[in-house]
N, C-alpha and C positions, 0 to 999 in steps of 0.2 A: 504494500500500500504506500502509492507517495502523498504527500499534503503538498498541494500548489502554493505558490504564494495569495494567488486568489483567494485559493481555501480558507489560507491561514489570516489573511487579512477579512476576511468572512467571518469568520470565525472570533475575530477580537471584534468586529461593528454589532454584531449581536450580543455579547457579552456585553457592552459600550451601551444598548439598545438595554438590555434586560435592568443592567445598574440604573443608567437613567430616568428606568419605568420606576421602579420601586424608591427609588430617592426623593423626594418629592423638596429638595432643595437645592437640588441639581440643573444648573443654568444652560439656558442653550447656546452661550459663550463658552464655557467650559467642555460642553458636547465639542464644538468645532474646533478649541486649540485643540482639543485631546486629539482629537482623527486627525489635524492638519499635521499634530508631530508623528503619530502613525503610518501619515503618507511620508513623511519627510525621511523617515528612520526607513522605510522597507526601498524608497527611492535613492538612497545614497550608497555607493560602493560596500559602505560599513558594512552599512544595514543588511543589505543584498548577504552578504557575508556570515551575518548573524542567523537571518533566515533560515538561510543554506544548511548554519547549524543544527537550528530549532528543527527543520525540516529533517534531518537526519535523525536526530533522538527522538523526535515523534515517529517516524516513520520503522524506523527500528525497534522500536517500541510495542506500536503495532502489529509487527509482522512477527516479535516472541511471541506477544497473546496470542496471535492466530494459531502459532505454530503448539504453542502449549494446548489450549482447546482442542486443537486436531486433535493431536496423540492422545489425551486422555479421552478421546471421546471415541478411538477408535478399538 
């Protein structure tokens, strides 16, 4: 299983989406810096970098559990 950066940036505006439902003090200034450093971070050499990481421990991650569930399930 890989995780896109799509995914993964999916992934955090729903989380962003879910905080901001239940916060009821939560600004729609604060909505927007948050996601404009989110785009700024996945958009920079770093970040791309960083992903890449995220992207590998997630996706490794995933692919134990699968691999665990399989074997004891067979």
């Amino acid at each position: 299983m890989t995780l896109t950066t799509t995914g993964l940036f999916a992934l955090a505006a729903v989380g962003l989406g879910i905080w901001m439902k239940k916060d009821s003090s939560f600004r729609r200034r604060e909505f927007l810096a948050v996601s404009l450093f989110w785009i700024l971070v996945v958009a920079t050499p770093w970040g791309a970098d960083g992903i890449a990481k995220i992207q590998d421990m997630v996706g490794n991650g995933a692919q134990t559990a699968s691999n665990t569930v399989n074997s004891v399930s067979k």
